[in-house]
N, C-alpha and C positions, 0 to 999 in steps of 0.2 A: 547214562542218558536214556532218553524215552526213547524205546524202539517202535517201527510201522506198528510190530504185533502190540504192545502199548496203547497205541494210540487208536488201535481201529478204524472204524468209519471215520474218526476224527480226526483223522491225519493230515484235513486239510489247514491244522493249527501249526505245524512244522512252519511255514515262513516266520511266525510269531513268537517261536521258541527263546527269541534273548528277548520278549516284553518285560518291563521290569513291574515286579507287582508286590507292594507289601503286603505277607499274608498274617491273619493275627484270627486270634480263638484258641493258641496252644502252646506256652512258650517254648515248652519240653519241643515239641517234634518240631517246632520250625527255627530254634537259635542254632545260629552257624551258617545257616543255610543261603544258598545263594539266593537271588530277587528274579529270578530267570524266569520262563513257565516251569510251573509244577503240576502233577497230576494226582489227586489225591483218590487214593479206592479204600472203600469204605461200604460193608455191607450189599459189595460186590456193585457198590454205584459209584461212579466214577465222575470227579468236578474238576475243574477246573478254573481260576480269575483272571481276565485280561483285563486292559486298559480299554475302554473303548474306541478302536479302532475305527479313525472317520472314512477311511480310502477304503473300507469294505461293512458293509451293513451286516454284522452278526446276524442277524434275525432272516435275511434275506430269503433263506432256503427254506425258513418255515412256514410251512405247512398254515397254522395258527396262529394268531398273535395277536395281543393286546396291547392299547397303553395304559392300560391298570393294573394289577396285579393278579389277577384272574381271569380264565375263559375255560371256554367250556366245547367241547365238540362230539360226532361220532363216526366212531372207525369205521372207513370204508372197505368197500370188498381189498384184500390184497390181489395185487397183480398179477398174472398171471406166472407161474414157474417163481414168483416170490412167497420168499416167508416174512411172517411181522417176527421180527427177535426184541426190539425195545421199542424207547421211546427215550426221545432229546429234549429237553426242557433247561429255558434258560434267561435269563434276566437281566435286565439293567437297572442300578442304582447311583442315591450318593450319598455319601456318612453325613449324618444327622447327629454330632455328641461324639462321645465319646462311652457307650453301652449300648453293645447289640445286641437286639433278642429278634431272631426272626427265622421260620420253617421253608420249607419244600413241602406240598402237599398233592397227593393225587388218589383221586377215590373214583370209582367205578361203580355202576348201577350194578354190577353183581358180585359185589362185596370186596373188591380192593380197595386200601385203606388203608395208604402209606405215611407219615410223618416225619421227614428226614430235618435233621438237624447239622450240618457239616463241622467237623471238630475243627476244620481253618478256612478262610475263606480269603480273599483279597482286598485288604483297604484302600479307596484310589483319594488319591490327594482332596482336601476341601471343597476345592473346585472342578473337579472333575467326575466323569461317568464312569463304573467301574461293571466290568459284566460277569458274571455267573454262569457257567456252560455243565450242565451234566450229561449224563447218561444211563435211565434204567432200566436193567433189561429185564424185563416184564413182560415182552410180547406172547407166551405161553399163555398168559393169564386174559389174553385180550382177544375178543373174537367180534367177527363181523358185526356192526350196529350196537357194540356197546359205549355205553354214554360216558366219555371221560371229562371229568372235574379238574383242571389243575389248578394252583393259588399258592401265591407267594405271601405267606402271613408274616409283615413286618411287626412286630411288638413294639420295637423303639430301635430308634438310631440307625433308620434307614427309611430313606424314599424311593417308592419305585418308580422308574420312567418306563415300564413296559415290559412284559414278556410274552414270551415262544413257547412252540411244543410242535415238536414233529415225529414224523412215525419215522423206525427205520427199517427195512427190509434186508434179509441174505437171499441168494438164492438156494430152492431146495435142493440141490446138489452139493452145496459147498459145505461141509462137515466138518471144516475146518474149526480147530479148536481155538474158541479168540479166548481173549482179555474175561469175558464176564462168565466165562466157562470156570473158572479156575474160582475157588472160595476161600472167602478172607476170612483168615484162620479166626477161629471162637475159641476163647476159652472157657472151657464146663465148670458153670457156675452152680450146676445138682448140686454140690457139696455144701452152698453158701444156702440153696433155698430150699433145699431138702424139709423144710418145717413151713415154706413159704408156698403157698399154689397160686401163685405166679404164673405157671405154666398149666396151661389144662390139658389134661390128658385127651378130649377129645378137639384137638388141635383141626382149625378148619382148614380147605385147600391152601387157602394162600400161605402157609405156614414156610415154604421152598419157592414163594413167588420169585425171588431174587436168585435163585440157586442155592441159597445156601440157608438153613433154619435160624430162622428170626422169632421163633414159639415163645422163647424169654419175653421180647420188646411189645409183646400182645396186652392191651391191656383192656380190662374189662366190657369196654364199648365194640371191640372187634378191631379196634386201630391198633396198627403198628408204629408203634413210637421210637423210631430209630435215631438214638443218639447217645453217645457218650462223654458227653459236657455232664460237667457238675452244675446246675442249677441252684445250690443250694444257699447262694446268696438271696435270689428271687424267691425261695421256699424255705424262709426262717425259720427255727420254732419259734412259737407264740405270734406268729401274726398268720393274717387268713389266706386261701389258698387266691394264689392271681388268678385275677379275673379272666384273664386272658386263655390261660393255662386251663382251666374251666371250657370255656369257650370251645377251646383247639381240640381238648380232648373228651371231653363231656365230663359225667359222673365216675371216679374210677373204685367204686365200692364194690363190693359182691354183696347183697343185701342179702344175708343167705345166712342156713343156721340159727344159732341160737341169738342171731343178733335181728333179729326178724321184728321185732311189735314196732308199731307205726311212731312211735315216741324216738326210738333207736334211728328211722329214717327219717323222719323228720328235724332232729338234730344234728344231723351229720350228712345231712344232703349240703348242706349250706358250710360243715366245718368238715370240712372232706382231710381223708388220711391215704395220703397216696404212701405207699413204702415201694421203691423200685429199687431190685441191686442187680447191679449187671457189672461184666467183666467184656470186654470191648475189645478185639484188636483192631488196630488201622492202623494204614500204612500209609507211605510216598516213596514209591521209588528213587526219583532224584534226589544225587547227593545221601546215597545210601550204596551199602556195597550188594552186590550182583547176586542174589539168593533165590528161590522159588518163594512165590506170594505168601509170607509169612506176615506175622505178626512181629511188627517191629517195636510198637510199645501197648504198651498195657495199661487202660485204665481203672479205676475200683471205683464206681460213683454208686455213694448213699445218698437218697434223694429221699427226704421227708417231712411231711406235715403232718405237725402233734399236737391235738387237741382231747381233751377231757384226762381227769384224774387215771383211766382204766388204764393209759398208754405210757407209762411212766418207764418201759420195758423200750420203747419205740426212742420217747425222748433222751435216753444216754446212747444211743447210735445218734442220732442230730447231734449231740453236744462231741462226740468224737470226731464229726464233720466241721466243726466251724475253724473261723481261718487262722491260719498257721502265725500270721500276721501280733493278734492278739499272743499267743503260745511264746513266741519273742520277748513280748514284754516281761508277762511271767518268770524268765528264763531267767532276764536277765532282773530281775528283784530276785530269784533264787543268789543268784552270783555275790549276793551283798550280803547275806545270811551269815555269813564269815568276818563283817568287817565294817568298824564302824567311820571309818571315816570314806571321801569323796577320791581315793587313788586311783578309783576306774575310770574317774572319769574321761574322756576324749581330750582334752587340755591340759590337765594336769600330768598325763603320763607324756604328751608328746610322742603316745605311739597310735596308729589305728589302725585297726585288723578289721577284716572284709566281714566278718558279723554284727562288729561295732557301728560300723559307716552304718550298712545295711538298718539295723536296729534304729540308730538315729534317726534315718533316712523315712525312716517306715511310724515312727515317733512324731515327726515333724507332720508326717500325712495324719495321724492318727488325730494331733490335737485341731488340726481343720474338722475333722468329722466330728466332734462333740457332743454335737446338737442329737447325734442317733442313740445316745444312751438314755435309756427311761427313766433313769434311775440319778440326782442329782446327787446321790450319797453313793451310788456305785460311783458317778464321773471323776466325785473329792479322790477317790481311793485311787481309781486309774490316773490321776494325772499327780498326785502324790508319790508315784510310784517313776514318775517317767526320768530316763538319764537325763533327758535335754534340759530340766532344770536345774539341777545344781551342775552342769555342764556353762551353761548361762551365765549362771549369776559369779563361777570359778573366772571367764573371761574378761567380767567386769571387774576381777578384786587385779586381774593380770594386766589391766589398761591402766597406762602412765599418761595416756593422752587427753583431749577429748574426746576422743573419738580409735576402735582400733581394731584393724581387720584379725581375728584367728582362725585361718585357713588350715583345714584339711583335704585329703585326695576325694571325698567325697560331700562334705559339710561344711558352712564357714556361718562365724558368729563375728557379729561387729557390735560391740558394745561401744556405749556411749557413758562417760562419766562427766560429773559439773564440780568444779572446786566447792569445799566448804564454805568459804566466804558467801558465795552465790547464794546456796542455798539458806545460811544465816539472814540474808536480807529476803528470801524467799519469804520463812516463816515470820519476818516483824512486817509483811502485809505488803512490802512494796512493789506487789504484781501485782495485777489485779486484771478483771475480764476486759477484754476490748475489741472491737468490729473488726469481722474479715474484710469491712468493705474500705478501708484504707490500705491492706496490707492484700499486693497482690499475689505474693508469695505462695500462699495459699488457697486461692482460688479456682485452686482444679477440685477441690472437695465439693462446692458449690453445686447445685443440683437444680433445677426447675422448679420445687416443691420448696426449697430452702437456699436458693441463693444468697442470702447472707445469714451470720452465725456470729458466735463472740470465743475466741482463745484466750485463756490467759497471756498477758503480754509477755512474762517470761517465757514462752515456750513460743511464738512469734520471733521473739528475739536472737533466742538461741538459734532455731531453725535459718533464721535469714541469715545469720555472722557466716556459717556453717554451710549454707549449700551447696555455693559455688563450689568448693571442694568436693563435696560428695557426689555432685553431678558429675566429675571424674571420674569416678570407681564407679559408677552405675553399673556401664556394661561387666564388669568383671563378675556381678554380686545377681546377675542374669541369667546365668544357665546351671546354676546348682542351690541346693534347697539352703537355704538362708536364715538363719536366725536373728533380729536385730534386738538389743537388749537393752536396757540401762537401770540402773538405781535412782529413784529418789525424783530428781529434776533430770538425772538422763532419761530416764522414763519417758519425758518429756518429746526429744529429740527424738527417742527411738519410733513411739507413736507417729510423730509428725512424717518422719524420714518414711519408716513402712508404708503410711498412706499414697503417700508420694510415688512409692517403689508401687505399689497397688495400679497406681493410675496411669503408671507408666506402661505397665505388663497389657494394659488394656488396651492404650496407643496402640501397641505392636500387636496386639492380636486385633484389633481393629484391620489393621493391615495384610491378615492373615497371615503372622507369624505367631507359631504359638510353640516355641520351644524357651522359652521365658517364664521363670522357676515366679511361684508366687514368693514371698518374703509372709515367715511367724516372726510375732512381736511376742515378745516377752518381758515384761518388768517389773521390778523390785518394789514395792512400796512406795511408785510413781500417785501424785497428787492426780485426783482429776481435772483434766484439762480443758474442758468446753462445756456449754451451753446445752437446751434439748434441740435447739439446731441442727447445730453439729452431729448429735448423739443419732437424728433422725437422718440427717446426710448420708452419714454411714448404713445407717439400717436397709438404706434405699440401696445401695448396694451386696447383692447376697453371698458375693466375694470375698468382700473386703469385711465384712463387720464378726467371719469367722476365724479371723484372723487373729485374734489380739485375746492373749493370758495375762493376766495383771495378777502376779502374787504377791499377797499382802499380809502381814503378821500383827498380831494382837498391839503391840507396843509400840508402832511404825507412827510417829507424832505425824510425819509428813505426808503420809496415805491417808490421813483422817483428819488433814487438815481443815476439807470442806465439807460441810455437811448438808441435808436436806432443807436444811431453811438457806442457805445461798444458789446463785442461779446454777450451778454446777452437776451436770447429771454425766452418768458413769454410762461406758459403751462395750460391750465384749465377757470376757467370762474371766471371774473373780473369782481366786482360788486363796480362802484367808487360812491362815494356820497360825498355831500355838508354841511356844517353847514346848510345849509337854508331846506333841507330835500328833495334835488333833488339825484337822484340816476339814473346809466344806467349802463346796463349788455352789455360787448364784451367779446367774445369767439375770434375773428381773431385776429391772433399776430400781425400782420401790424396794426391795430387800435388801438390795448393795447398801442402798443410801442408808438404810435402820440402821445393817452392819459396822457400816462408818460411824455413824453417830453415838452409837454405845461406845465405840471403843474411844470416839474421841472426846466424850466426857471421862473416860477412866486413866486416859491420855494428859489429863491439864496436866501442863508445867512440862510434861517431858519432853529434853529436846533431842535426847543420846539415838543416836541413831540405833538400827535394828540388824542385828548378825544373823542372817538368812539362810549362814550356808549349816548354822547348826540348826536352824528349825527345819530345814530340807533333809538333815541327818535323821532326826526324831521321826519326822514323818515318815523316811522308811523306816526306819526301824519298826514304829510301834504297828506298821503295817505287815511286818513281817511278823511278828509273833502276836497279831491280835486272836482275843478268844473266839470259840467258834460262835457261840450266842452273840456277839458284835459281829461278827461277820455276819449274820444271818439275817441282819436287819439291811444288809443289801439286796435284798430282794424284796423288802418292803412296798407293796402295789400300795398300798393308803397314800396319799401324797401328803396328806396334813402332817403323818407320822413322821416323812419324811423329812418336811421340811423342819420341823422341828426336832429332828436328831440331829440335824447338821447347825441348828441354831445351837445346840448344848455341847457342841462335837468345840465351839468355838468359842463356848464361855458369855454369850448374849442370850439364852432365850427369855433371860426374864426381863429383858428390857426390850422384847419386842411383843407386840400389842396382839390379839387372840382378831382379833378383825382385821389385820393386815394379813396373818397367816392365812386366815380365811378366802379373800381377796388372791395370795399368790396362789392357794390351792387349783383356783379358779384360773387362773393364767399359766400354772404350768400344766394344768390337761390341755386345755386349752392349746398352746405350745407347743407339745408331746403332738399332738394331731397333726398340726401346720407343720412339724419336723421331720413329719414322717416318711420318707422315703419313698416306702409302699405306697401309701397314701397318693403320692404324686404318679408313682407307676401307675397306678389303678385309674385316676384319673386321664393320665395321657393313654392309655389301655383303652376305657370306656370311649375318648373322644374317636381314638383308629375303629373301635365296633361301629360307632353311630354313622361314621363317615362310609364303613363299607354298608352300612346298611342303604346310606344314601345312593351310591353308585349303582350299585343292585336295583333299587327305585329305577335309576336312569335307564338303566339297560333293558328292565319289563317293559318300561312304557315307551319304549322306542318306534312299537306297531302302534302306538297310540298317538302318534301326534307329539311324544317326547313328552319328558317330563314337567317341563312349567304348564304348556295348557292341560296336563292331565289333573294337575295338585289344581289348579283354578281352576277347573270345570267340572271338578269329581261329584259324579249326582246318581252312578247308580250305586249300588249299595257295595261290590266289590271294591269299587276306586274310594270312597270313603271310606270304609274300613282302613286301606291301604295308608288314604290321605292321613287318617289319623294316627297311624304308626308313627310315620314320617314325620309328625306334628312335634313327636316325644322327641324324637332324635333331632328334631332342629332346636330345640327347646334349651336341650342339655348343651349343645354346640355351642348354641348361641350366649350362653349363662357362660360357661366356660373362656370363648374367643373374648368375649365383653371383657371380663373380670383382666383376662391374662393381656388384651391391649391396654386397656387402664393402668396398668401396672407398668410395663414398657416403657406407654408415654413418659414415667414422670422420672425417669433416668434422665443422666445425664446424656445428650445426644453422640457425644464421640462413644462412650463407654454401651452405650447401646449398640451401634455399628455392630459389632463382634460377637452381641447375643444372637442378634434378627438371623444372622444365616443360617443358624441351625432349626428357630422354626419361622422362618420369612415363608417358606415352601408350602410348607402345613398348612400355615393361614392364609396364603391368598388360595389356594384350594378350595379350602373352605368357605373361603368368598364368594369363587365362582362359580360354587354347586350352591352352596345354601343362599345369598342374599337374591336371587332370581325365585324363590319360593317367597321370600319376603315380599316383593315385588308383586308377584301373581296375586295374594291374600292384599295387597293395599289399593292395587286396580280393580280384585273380586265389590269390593266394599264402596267405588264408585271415586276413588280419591283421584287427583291428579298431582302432577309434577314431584313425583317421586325422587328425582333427585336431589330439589331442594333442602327435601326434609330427610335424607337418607340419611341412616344412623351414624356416627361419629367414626365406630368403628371400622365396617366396611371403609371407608374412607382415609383413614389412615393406615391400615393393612395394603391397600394399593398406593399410595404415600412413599410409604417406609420399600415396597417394592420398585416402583419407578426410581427412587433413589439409589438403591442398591445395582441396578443395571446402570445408571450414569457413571458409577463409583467405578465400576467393574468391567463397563464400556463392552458386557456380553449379555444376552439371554438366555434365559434358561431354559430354551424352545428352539426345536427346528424351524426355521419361518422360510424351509422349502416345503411346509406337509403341514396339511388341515390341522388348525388345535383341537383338540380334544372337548376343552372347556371353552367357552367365549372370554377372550382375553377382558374384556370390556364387562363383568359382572349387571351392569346397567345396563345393557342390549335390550331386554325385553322389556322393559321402562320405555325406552325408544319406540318400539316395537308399538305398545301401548300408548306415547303421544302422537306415533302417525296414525295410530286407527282414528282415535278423538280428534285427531286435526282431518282426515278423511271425511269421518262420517259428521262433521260440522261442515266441510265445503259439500255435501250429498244432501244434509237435509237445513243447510242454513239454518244452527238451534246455534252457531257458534258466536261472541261477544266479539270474534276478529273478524276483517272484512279477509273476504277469497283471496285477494293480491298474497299478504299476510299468510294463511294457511298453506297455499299454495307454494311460496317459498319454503316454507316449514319442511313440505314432504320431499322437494327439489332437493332442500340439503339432508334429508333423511336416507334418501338415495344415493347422495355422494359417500354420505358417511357408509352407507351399506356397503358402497361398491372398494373402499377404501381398506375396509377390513377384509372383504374376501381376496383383492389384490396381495393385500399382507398376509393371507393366511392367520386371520385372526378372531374368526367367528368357524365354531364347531359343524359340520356338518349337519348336524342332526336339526340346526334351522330352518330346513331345507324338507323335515320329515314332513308325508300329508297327512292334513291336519292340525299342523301347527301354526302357534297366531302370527307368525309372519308369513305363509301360505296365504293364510284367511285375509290378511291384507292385501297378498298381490293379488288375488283373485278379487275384491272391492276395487283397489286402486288399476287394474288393470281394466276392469270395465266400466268406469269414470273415466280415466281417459281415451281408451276407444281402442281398436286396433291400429290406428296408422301412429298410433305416441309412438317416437324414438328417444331413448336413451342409452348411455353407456347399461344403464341396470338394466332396462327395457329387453333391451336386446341379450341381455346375458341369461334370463328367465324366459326371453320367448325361443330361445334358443336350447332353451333347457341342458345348460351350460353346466347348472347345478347339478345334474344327474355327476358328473364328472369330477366335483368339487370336493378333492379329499386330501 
């Protein structure tokens, strides 16, 4: 247990000690562990995660605090007979996703410059507030009237609702030895960088800021980058260093030496090579046995970013870093090297051992991620390779039914089979396409962009005979990873039923239940089934449309039944193979559909069906002993080369056309971009820069009359310059929010629900800082009635949030304590039709009579007084100089001193001075 000496000054956390808190960032030190409070110390800083506790305000005692994630102050004289020993810094959030990247930062005017990263921290459920509490002791480092910076830099997958910072004091008598006396063991890593100078010899004071040498974690900017997480998901090789990461930490080169000519920094400002090795102990006492501040694990993090031919030395340390994950797979195609038939497999032996499950498990996640492989001829090889297929297609040869669950302790596959006769009448034509809009069966597919589609009638059919039953088993096929299968015209079934299973999972996390396994589809030399409807239904979901492996072999009559000149387009990622064990993966419908068409002109007359489990055999096989020159063209960057190796890899390139290749070249960069992972981080990245840059804005211009009349009235040459900054960063915002509600809208609205919570927050933020600039620049220019014509998006952004509070019958706001933002985005719109209706009843220029106008401002007033009752207009409305000042001070001398009102009287009372 945490002892007084433990806990220090923070002892007053002991009532709180059984809060329950899931902590996550490190499987290793927190499995087994109880959910109790934990104290984690860590580079002699000490965290802790609570629930947000409503019956006592965390933040109470501080000193400082924002509701943003930064503030700024300076240390005062210490009291008399006190000493400063640290400083308390501490925060509130709430999970955004399911990836968090986010810092502790505090920097000082005379060169402190910390960057703490916490190897575990607290997740609090969906809908709740989770708090961050530290403690570092610093105060050595801190003297009278220095300027301290601190900021909580989220990356992704956290919102902050506000943070703390307080000084703490001992007195100078008490010698007593605490908790940040004592140093958390380091292990000497001289041995690892003995070749590395990493560490500079002439180490500045802060080197023992924390008590114990942190001269490793120093990196070339003068920042101490304290952390030991592996990053090295977010710092690939081959793609460029995060922006973010850039940002946080600046430039981390030594432009120094022989690497000195302006060509050398000029190329590699921009493709930066961070190499960091460190050796890290940290600890947690609880639920650990009773030792002196040791090192209880150990971690080894390479972190690097490899760019240019010279670092080829850097890039085999990244290639021993990557994840363990992939290494599994590997492992298990080594296991096969011995043996050519399928007796490993999961169903056939009827035994499963915890690396098998695990490997499946990890298999099933692997073929959802797809789309991150660059390389389509690397993808053919890795999913060529994987158990879960001839696992599959073994369950389908095992099913005597229509339909037939094979359950393992960790995996279950439900394969679907359709009698011969069926499929005999399949291929003499008498299925054929028909409207979802008769058959409601299927109608949860349907989308806003494509509410009606066409299925072939046999897979309609089938699906309808069949449901009622498998709406049975639904829940069983719900909490563990799922495979659904079939052959031919089960294919069919399996399709239909996964989508369904899709739309179901979205129901329940709609609800915020999200422990509902998705369902992989996998099938055999399945026909295609729908329309481009359909094919765009799906697309519209980014869930569902990575969902679905369709493997298909040269001689398969019934996979190439439909070709490009019928309405039938292909959906998901087609993996075709050869007897001879050539295999190549297309995700682009225009290639699927070529694919299909060669083979099914080579295909006339044939009707014998296709034995999968020996083309699944050849395919490893001929992957385990391919030569190393065939191997070598996986890494092929040409894309034209590429696609046309996997066209030869399959026995079609000469029957496909040098202008379509062309065309797909063009669509899988294309593709490759929009797939890109990075891409998206750097994106949501650049949007959290532009946004602090916006807040920052607010907060300069606060002595100014606040921010909206500063942006509309910018006329000396400081505020323009300024204004023009801000101009870029709305710009970006606004291109960004536009694109990403567009997008949103054309979901279907329940499967939506369940997206918006993770960025509903984000966007209406960004509402209600940026479309009030929007507003200022539309009244600048002499327009009126701004709400009328207010853009689409603002408008459904607050939409989509008044909904989400109906749903949820809560707010995401104190509404006993001034907002921050104006809940109302459109206030200074307001704002700006009572001036125009003011100075129309002043100088009668207006087209309405007084009665008219007069009314106008009467309910302008209500409205004012209505929001500041609810605590729902920002304080800073209130700053002088701002344009509803400028109005009370017109509309108060228009009506005279004796006017009474509720408003009247609350501004002649300067009520507002109080209003926070």
């Amino acid at each position: 247990m945490l002892t007084e000496a433990d806990l220090g000054h923070m002892s007053w956390l002991r009532p709180y000690q059984d809060c329950e808190v899931s902590l996550v960032g490190d499987d290793d030190l927190t499995k087994g562990r109880s959910l109790c409070l934990q104290m984690l110390y860590e580079f002699n800083i000490m965290s802790v995660s609570l629930p947000d506790i409503q019956k006592q305000n965390l933040t109470s005692e501080y000193e400082y605090t924002s509701e943003h994630g930064f503030l700024s102050f300076s240390v005062p004289k210490s009291p008399r007979n006190r000493r400063l020993k640290g400083l308390n810094l501490t925060f509130k959030y709430t999970i955004q996703g399911d990836t968090w990247v986010w810092f502790a930062k505090i920097k000082t005017n005379k060169g402190v410059d910390l960057i703490y990263n916490p190897k575990v921290f607290g997740k609090p459920a969906s809908d709740e507030v989770g708090v961050w509490i530290s403690y570092w002791p610093i105060g050595e480092s801190l003297q009278d009237k220095d300027v301290v910076d601190v900021a909580i830099v989220v990356m992704i997958g956290l919102e902050i609702q506000g943070c703390g910072a307080s000084l703490v004091y001992t007195d100078d008598e008490d010698e007593t030895k605490s908790f940040e006396d004592n140093d958390v063991t380091m292990v000497d890593a001289n041995t690892i960088l003995e070749d590395n100078n990493n560490t500079s010899e002439d180490s500045n004071d802060h080197a023992d800021i924390l008590g114990a040498d942190i001269s490793r974690f120093k990196l070339s900017t003068g920042t101490y980058y304290l952390c030991c997480r592996d990053y090295s998901e977010l710092m690939e090789v081959g793609r460029l260093t995060p922006k973010w990461f850039y940002n946080l930490v600046g430039d981390t080169i030594d432009y120094t030496g022989t690497f000195n000519s302006v060509e050398f920094k000029t190329y590699y400002r921009m493709l930066i090579v961070l190499l960091i090795v460190t050796e890290i102990g940290g600890w947690r006492k609880t639920g650990r046995p009773d030792q002196p501040y040791g090192s209880y694990t150990e971690l080894k993090t390479v972190r690097c970013i490899i760019y240019g031919p010279e670092l080829e030395e850097i890039y085999k340390i990244a290639e021993s870093t990557k994840s363990s994950l992939l290494d599994a797979t590997v492992e298990a195609a080594d296991t096969d090297r011995t043996t050519e038939s399928t007796s490993s497999s999961l169903i056939e032996k009827k035994e499963y051992t915890g690396s098998d499950l695990s490997r499946s498990s990890i298999q099933l996640l692997l073929i959802q991620k797809t789309c991150r492989f660059n390389s389509k001829v690397e993808l053919s090889k890795f999913l060529g390779s994987l158990d879960a297929l001839p696992n599959a297609y073994h369950a389908i040869l095992e099913t005597s039914s229509a339909y037939q669950l094979h359950e393992a302790p960790e995996i279950q596959i439900l394969a679907f089979t359709i009698t011969p006769d069926y499929t005999a009448r399949f291929l003499k034509g008498e299925f054929d396409l028909v409207s979802s809009k008769n058959h409601k069966v299927v109608e949860f597919i349907s989308t806003k962009v494509n509410p009606l589609f066409s299925i072939n009638k046999a897979a309609f059919d089938l699906f309808e005979h069949l449901l009622l039953e498998l709406s049975q088993i639904r829940h069983q096929l719900a909490y563990k990873p799922l495979i659904v299968t079939g052959q031919s015209l089960g294919g069919y079934l399996a399709i239909l039923f996964t989508l369904w299973l899709q739309h179901e999972v979205d129901m329940e996390e709609s609800k915020g239940r999200r422990n509902n396994k998705r369902p992989i589809c996998i099938t055999f030399g399945s026909p295609l089934v729908g329309d481009v409807a359909l094919q765009l239904a799906i697309r519209e979901r980014p869930t569902w449309k990575s969902c679905f492996l369709n493997v298909v072999t040269k001689k398969d009559p019934v996979a190439s039944l439909f070709s490009s000149k019928t309405s039938y387009k292909p959906f998901g990622t087609f993996l075709f193979c050869t007897e001879s064990g050539s295999n190549s993966v297309f995700e682009d419908p225009e290639l699927i559909l070529a694919v299909l068409d060669s083979m099914g002109s080579s295909n006339a007359g044939n009707l014998e069906m296709s034995d999968y489990g020996n083309n699944l055999r050849e395919t490893r096989r001929k992957l385990l002993y391919r030569g190393v020159s065939e191997s070598g063209e996986l890494y092929l960057n040409l894309f034209r080369a590429g696609i046309t190796l996997q066209l030869k890899e399959v026995g079609v390139s000469d029957n496909i056309s040098e202008n379509l290749i062309g065309r797909m070249e063009k669509e899988q960069k294309k593709m490759m971009r929009s797939n890109n992972i990075y891409e998206s981080i750097r994106k949501i990245t650049d949007m959290k820069i532009s946004m602090t840059y916006m807040e920052f804005y607010m907060k300069n211009t606060r002595s100014k009359g606040g921010y909206y009349v500063s942006f509309k009235d910018a006329k000396t040459r400081e505020k323009i310059i300024s204004k023009a900054a801000i101009i870029r960063h709305q710009r970006l915002l606004n291109q960004y929010w536009r694109k990403f509600v567009e997008e949103k809208d054309l979901m279907p609205q329940e499967e939506g629900v369940n997206l918006r919570k993770r960025w509903l927050y984000s966007g209406n933020k960004y509402r209600k800082i940026v479309e009030p600039l929007e507003i200022a620049e539309y009244y600048k220019n002499g327009k009126t009635n701004y709400v009328d014509k207010r853009p689409f998006h603002y408008k459904l952004l607050e939409k989509w949030l008044n909904e989400d509070r109906e749903m949820s019958n809560t707010s995401d706001r104190n509404e006993s304590k001034a907002a921050s933002l104006n809940e109302d985005s459109c206030f200074w719109a307001q704002v700006e039709e009572a001036l125009i209706s003011l100075r129309g009843l002043r100088n009668g220029g207006s087209s309405k009579n007084a009665f008219d106008l007069e009314c106008e401002l009467e309910k302008f007033e209500d409205y004012l007084m209505l929001a500041i009752n609810d605590y729902k207009v920002s304080p800073d409305i209130f700053l002088e100089g701002s344009s509803l000042m400028k109005w009370w001070n017109e509309y108060k001398e228009y009506r005279g001193d004796s006017y009474a009102s509720e408003f009247a009287n609350f501004m002649n009372n300067k009520s507002y001075l109080s209003y926070q």
